[in-house]
N, C-alpha and C positions, 0 to 999 in steps of 0.2 A: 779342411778338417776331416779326418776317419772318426765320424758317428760310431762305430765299432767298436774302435779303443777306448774312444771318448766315453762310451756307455759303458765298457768296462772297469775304467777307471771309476767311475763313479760308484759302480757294483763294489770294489773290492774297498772302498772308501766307507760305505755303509757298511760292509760286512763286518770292517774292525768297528764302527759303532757302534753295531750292534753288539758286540761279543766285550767291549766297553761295558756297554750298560747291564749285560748279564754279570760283572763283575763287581758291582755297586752294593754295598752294603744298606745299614738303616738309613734313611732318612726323613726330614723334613722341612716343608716351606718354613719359611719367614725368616726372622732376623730376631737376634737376643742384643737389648740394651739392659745399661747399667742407671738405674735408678733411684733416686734419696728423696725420702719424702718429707712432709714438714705437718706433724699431724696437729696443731696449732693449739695445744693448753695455755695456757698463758705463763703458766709456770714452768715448762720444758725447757732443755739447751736450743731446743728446733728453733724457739722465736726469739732467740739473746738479739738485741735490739745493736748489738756492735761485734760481736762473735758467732751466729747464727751455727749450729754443728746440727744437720738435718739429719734420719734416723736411714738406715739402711747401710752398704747398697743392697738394693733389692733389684734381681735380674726380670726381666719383661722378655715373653715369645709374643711377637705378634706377628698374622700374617693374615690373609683375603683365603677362606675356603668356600667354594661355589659361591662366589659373589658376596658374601659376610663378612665382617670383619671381625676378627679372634685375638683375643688379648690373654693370655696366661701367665702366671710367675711360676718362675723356675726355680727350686731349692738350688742355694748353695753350690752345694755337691755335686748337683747334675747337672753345672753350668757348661763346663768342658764336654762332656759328652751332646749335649742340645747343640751347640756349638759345631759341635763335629758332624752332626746330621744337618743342619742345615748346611754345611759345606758342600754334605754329598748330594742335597739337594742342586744345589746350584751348579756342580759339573755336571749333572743328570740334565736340565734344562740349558747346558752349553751343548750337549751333545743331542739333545733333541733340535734344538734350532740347527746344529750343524744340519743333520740327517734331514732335516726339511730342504737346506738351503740345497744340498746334492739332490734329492728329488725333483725338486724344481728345477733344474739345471738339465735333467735328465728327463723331465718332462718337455722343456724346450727343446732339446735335441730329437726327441722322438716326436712331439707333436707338432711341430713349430719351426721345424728346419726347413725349409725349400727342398726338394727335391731337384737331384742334379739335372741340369738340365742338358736337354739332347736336341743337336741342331736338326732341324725341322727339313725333310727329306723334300727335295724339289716339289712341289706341286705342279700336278701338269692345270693347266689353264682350259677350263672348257670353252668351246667358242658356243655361241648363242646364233 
């Protein structure tokens, strides 16, 4: 294997990754579900005892920010757009694992490769 190319390779690997992720618009973590609630009056469609019609939908962002768990509702209208930034979240963190996985790759080749080896030149024998 030419360590060389190989390390080249890798460089020009991250280079489009990088110049990827400079092209990245808004984003954000988490994921948006669709929600129907059941707010329980006794006299509502929510609790029809044989047709039950629960109130909603209502959209949910939820996602983990520094170790916390975050739960938000999302109007309507801005469901498509939340939608869209969480997408561009998640190619963001496909190309950041890539760009790890090429580092690490390229750390093995530079730190962790053997060195070629070279037959060991006669040794003369000292007599005692």
């Amino acid at each position: 294997m030419n360590t060389n190319t190989s390390v080249g390779r890798l460089e020009r690997e991250i280079a489009a990754i990088k110049q990827n992720l400079l092209e990245l618009g808004p984003m954000h973590p988490g994921n948006v579900s669709q929600q129907f609630q059941v707010c329980g009056r006794p006299a509502c469609r929510c609790v029809h005892p044989t047709k039950p019609e629960r109130h909603g939908p209502y959209y949910k962002l939820a996602y983990v920010y520094r170790g916390k768990p975050v739960c938000r509702f999302v109007r309507a209208a801005c469901v498509e757009d939340m939608k869209d930034r969480v997408a561009v979240y998640k190619h963001f963190r496909s190309l950041m694992d890539k760009w790890i996985k090429l580092s690490i790759q390229r750390g093995v080749i530079e730190f962790f490769t053997p060195a070629t080896k070279t037959k060991p030149k006669d040794l003369k024998v000292r007599s005692a």
